[in-house]
VMD Tcl script that draws the C-alpha trace (Angstrom):
set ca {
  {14.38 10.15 -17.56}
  {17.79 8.82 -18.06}
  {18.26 5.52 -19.84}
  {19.99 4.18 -16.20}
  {16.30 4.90 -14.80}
  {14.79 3.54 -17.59}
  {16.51 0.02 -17.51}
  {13.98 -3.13 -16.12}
  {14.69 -4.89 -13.50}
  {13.41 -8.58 -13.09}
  {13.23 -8.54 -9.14}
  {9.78 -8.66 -7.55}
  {9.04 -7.30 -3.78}
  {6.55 -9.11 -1.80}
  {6.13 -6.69 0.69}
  {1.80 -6.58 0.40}
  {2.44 -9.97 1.15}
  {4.42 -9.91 4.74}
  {2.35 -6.53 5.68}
  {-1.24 -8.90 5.26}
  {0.35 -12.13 6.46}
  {1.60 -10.04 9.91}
  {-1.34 -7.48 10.08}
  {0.82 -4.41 9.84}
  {0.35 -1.56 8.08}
  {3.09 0.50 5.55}
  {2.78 3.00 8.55}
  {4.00 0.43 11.19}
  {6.69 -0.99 9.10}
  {8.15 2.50 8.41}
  {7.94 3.74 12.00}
  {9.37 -0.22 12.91}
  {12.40 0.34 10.35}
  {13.35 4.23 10.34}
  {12.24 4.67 6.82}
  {9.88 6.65 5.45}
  {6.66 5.95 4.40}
  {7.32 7.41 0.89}
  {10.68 5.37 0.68}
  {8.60 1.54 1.46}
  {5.47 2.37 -1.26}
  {8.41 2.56 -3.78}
  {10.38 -0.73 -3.06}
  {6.73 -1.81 -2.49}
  {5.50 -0.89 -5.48}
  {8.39 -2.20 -7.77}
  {10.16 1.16 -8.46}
  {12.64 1.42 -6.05}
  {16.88 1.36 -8.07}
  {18.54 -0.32 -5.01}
  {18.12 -1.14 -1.44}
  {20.88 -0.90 1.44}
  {21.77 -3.82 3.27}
  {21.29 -1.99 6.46}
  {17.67 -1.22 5.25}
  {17.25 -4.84 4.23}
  {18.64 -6.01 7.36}
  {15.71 -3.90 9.70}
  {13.54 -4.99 7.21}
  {13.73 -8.96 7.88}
  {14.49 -8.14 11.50}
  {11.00 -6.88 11.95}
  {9.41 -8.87 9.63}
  {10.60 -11.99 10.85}
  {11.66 -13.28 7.44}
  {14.55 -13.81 5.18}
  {15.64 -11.39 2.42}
  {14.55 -13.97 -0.03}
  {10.74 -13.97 1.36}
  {10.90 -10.03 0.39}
  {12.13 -10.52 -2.67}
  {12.16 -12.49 -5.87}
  {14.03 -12.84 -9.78}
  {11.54 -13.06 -11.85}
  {12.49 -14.70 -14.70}
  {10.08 -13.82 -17.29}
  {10.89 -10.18 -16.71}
  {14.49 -10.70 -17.40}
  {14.12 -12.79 -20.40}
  {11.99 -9.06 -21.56}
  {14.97 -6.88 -20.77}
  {15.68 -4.69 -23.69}
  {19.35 -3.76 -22.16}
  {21.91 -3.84 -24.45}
  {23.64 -7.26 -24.62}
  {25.73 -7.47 -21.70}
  {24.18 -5.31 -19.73}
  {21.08 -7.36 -18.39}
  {21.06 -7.20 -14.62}
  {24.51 -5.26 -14.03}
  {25.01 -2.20 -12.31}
  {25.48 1.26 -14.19}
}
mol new
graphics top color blue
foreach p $ca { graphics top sphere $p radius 0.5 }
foreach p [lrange $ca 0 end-1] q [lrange $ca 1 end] { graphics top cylinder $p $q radius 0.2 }
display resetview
């Protein structure tokens, strides 16, 4: 693993969440957006590197939500990052 794929990232997904609170499976939402299933467990899980807006966009559309009910900073993750100074939360 590359240290790009090692650095932390302090955003949270709250997908479990939205899937309970609408009584919809990772199967539904896939088949709903045009994802796969594979592709949602990792943003679901926490390990997905970057989401497209498009995806996003299907996402809250089916959903019904805002991007910011999917997803949180979490700031006691950032304060943990062990990038190099100046690096914290920036692209590589």
């Amino acid at each position: 693993m590359s240290p790009a794929e090692m650095e932390a990232h302090a955003i949270t997904v709250h997908l479990d969440r939205l899937l309970a609170e609408r009584g919809m499976t990772l199967t539904d939402l896939a088949d709903r957006v045009g994802v796969t299933v594979v592709n949602l467990s990792i943003l679901k899980n926490g390990r997905a590197k970057a989401i497209r807006f498009t995806t996003l966009t299907k996402l809250c559309e089916v959903l019904r939500c805002q991007p910011g009910d999917l997803l949180a900073y979490d700031e006691a993750s950032a304060e943990t990052d062990t990038s190099p100074p100046g690096r914290a939360g920036k692209p590589g």
